[in-house]
Structure formats: C-alpha cells, structure tokens
C-alpha positions as CSV (number, residue, x, y, z in Angstrom):
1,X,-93.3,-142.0,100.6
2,X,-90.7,-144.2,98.7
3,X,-88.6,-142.2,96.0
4,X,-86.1,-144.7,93.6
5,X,-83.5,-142.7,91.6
6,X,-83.8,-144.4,88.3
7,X,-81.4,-141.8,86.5
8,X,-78.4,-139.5,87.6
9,X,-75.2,-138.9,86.8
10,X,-73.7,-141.4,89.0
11,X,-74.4,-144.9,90.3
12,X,-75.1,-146.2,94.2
13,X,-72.9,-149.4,92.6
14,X,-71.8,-150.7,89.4
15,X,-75.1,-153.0,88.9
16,X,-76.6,-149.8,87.6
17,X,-76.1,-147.5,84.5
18,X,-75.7,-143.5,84.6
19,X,-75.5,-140.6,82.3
20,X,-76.4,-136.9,82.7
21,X,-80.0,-136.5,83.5
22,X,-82.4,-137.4,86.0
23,X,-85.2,-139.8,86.4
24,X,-87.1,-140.1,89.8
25,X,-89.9,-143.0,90.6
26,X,-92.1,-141.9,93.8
27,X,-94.7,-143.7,95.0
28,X,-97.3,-142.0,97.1
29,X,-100.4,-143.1,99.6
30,X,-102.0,-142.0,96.0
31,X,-99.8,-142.3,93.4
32,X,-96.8,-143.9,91.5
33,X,-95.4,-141.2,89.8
34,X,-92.3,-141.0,87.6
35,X,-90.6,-137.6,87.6
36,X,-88.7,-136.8,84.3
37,X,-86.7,-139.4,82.5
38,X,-83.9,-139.3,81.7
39,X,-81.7,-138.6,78.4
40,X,-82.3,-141.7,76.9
41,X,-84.5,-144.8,77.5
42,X,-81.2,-146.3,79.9
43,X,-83.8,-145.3,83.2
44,X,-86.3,-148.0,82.3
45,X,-83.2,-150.6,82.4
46,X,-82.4,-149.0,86.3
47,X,-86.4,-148.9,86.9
48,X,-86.3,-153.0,85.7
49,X,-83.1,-153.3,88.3
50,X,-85.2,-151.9,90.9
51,X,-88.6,-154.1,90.0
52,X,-90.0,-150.8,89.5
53,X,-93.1,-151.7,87.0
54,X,-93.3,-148.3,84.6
55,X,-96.4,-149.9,83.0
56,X,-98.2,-149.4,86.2
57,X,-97.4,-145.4,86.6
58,X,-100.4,-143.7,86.7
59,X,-98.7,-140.0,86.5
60,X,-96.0,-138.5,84.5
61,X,-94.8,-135.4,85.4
62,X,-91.7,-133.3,83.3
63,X,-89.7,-130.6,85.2
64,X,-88.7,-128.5,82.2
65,X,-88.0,-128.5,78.3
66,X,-84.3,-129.9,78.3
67,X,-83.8,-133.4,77.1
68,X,-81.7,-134.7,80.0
69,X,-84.7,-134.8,81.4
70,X,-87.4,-135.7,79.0
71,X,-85.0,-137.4,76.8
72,X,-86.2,-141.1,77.6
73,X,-90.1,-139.6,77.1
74,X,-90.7,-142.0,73.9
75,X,-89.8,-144.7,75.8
76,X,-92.0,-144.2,78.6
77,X,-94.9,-144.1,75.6
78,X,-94.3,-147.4,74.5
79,X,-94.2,-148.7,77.8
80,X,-97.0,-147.0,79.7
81,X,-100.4,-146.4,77.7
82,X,-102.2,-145.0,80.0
83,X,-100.8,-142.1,82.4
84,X,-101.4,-138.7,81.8
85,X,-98.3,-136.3,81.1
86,X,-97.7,-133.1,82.7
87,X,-95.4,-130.6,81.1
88,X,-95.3,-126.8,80.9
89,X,-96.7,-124.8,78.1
90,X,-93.2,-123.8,77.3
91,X,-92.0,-127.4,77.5
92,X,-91.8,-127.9,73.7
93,X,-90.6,-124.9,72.8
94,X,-86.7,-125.0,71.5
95,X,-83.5,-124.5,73.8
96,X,-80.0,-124.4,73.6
97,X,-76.5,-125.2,75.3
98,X,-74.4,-122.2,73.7
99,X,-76.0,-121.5,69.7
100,X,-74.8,-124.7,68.2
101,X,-76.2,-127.7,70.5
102,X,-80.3,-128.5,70.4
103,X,-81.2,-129.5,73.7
104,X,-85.3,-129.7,73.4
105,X,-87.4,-132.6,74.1
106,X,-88.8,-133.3,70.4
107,X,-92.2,-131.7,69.6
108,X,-94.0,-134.4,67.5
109,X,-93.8,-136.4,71.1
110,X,-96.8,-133.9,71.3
111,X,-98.9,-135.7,68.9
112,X,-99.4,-139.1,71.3
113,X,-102.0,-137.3,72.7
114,X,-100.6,-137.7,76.3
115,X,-99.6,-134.4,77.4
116,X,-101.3,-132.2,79.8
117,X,-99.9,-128.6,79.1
118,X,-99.4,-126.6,82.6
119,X,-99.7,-123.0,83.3
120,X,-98.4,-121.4,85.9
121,X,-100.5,-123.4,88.6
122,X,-102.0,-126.8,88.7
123,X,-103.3,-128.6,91.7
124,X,-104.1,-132.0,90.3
125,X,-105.4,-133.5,93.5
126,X,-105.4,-133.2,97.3
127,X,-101.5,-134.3,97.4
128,X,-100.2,-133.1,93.9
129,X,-99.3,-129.3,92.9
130,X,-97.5,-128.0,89.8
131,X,-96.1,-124.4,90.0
132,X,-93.7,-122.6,87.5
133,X,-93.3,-119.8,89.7
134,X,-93.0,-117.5,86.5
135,X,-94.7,-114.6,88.5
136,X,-92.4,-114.6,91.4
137,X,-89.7,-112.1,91.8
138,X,-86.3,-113.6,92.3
139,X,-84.2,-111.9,95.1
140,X,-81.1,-114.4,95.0
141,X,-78.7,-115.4,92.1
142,X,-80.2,-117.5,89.3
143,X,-77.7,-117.9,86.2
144,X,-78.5,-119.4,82.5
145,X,-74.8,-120.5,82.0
146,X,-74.7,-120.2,78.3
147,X,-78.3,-121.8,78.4
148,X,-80.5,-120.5,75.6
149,X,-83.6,-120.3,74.1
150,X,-85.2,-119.2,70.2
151,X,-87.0,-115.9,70.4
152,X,-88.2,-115.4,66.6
153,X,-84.6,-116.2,64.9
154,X,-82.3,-114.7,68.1
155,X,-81.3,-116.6,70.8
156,X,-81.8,-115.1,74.0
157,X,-80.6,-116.2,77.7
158,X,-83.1,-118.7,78.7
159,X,-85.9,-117.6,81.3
160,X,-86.6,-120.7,82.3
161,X,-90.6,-120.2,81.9
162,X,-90.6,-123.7,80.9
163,X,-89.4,-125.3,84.4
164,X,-91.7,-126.2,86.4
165,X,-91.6,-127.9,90.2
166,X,-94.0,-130.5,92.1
167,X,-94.8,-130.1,95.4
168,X,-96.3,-133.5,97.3
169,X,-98.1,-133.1,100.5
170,X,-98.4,-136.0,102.6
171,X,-98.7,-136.3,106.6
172,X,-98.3,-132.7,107.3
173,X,-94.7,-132.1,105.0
174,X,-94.5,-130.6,102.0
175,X,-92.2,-132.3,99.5
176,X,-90.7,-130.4,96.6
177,X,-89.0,-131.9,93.7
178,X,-87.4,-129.8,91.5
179,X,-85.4,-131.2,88.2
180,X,-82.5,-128.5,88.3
181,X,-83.8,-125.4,89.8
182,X,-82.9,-123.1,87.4
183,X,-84.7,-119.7,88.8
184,X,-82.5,-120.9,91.8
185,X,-82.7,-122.8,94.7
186,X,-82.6,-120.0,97.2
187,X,-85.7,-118.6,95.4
188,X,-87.6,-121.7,95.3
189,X,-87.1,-122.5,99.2
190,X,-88.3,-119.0,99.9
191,X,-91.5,-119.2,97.2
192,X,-92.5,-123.0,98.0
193,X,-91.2,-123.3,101.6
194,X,-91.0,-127.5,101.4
195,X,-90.2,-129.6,104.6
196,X,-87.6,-131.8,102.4
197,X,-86.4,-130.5,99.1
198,X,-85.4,-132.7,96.6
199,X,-83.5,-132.5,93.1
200,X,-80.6,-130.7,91.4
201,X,-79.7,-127.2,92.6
202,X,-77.5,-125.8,88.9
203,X,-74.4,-125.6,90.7
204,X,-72.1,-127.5,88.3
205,X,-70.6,-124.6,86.1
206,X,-69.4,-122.8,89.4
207,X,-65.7,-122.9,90.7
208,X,-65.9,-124.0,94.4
209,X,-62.9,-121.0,94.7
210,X,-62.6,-117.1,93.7
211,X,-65.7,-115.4,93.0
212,X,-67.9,-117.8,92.3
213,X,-67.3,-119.8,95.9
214,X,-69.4,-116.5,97.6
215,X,-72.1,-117.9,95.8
216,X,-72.2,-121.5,97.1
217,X,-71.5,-120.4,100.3
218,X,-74.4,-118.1,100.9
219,X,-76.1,-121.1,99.6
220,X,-74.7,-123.3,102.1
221,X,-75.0,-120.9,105.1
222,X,-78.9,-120.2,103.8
223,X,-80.2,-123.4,103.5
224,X,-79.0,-124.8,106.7
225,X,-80.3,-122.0,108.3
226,X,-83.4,-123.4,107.1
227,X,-85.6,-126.5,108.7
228,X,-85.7,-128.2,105.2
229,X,-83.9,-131.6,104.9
230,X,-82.0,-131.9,101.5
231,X,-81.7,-134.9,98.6
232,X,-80.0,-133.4,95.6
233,X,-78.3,-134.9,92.9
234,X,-77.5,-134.0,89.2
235,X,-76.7,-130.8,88.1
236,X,-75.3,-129.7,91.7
237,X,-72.3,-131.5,90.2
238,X,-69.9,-133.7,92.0
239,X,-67.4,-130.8,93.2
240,X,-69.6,-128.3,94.3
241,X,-71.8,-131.3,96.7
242,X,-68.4,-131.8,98.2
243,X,-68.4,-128.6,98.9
244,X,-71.7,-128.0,100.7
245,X,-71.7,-131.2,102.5
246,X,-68.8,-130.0,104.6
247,X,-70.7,-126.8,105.2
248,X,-74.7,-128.4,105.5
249,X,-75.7,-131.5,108.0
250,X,-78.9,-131.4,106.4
251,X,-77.5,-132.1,102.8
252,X,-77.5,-136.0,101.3
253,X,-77.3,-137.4,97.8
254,X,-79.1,-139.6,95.6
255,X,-77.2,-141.9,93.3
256,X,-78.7,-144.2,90.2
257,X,-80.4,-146.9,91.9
258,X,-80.5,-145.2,95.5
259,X,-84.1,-145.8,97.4
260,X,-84.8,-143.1,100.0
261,X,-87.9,-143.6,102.0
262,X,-89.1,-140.4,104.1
C-alpha cells in the first residue's frame, strides 16, 4: 500500500504548497483512493507534483463535514467524472468554529449526483469499511474545542455524528485512516483496533503543560502501550507531535508531499 500526503499543514520541502487541511492519495492491490481534500483545490497542484493522476481515482472517500477537509471537493468534480463519493449522512449538515465562522462543506456540491450518503456502517468491498462509530460509548477524553454545530436556530457542541473513519484491510493488517479523530483517538484504537493508524489525532488546542499535558500523556503512555504503528499529521499540531514523539517510538509524521509505503 502506497499513501501520498497531497495536503497538510506543512511541507516535506519547499517544492510543495501547504495550508490547514488534509488530503491523502492511497493506492491499494484494489483501489486508488483519495481521502478528503483539502481546503481548497491547492492538493491537486501537490497531487500534479507527485504524478499522482486524480482523473484515474476510482473512490472518494470524506472523513467528516468540515471544509478543511472537503474544501477542494469541487475541484475533484471537475477533475474526476467518474468515482463515487462517500460521505456521512451528517456530512452536509452545517458547523461551526465558535458562532461566527461557517466551516461546512457547501450543500449544493450535493446536487453532482456523486455522493454516496453513509450510515453508521459500510463495507464497500472485501478491503474497504466505513464506520462512524456513532453507537460506541466513549470511555476516554474527546473535546469539541469551541466546535459547533446548528440544532434548529441554537448552536450546540458538535457530536461529531458526521465523522466518519476508513478502515483498509490488506495482507492480514488493518489500516485505519482517520481525518482528525474527533470522538478521540484513544476511543477509536480501542473500537477499530488497526495495525497502523493513520491521520490527525485533535490535539492542537491543548497546552503541552498544566492541566492539559495529563491528557497528552495518557495519550502517549496508551498508545505505545499498544502494537499499532502511528502516521499522524494535521490537527495533532506541531507542538503537541513534539511532545509525543519524545514519549512514543512508534509515532512518525506525514508532511505535504511525503510518500510512505507500508
């Protein structure tokens, strides 16, 4: 399995651009598959970088409703005619950084026709699964962080019923990518138990000191106590990687324009 970071916040060099999102290209014994994309349409200039042929995708899939990650979604249309797109249910519903900031993928995308809407289980082939994990019961810390959604005319915390997380089974291993892990990443290792974990883990809003440092190390402490390997990226945020990586052996990073092969 070949996975090309096509979008994160950072660059593997300066050949390549970055902003805050994530865009993942994986291709499978069965697939190529693209994995969210982006905030804006700048993935498809990293996918170009990498000879990475979006045309030639034959699945789409959208971790969650937030437009750092489905932001470059019209782009993929008008470059790719063909692929079906998987996104939750919830996907198009409307969210919110704070009250005052919009931070939805835009709805009429829905009329292209494309979009496979996801319930709480999928298994789209032998090597593909989609799970929301909606009827799980978290036992470890999961936060919002001022992340919102509309219910009626209130906003509310955001549940996060609108992320959802693909497992890809090949040669034994499970692999899970998760866009940014919101119902938290300690839950989703316990509920999916992959062999190699890969995405962002929401840890960018904590201080790696006072009371919020008890948080990332359990984290650190319980994942290495796991047999997982970890790629994370994104929304873990630059600090708090730092921070785990002096705690985790099994911890790496992926970088705009970054291939990892497993």
């Amino acid at each position: 399995m070949k996975i090309y970071t096509l979008m994160e916040n950072t660059v593997k060099d300066e050949n390549f651009c970055c902003e805050h999102g994530l865009s993942l290209y994986v291709e499978t014994p069965q697939h190529k598959l693209l994995f969210d994309t982006g905030g804006s349409a700048a993935f498809a200039d990293n996918a170009a970088k990498l000879g990475v042929d979006l045309s030639k995708v034959d699945i789409c899939v959208i971790s969650h409703g937030h437009n750092d990650h489905g932001g470059g979604l019209a782009k993929f249309l008008e470059l790719n005619s063909t692929a079906p797109i998987y996104i939750s249910r919830y996907g198009f519903e409307r969210h919110f950084a704070g009250t005052d900031r919009e931070i939805s993928i835009p709805a009429a995308l829905q009329d292209s026709g494309r979009f496979v809407l996801v319930d709480d289980y999928l298994r789209i082939d032998e090597e593909l699964e989609l799970c929301s994990c909606n009827d799980k019961k978290a036992q470890h810390f999961a936060d919002s962080f001022g992340l919102n959604m509309l219910q009626g005319d209130e906003f509310v915390p955001d549940d996060f019923r609108h992320e959802q997380y693909l497992t890809i089974c090949e040669n034994g291993r499970k692999v899970l990518l998760s866009g940014c892990s919101h119902k938290g990443i300690l839950n989703l290792m316990e509920w999916l138990k992959p062999d190699i974990c890969i995405g962002g883990f929401h840890f960018m809003k904590l201080e790696t000191s006072g009371a919020d440092e008890k948080i990332l190390q359990e984290a650190a402490q319980e994942l290495e106590a796991l047999s997982a390997e970890y790629y994370t990226c994104h929304c873990t945020g630059a600090e708090q990687y730092a921070y785990l990586k002096e705690r985790m052996t099994k911890l790496h990073y992926l970088a705009a324009g970054d291939i990892l092969e497993i």
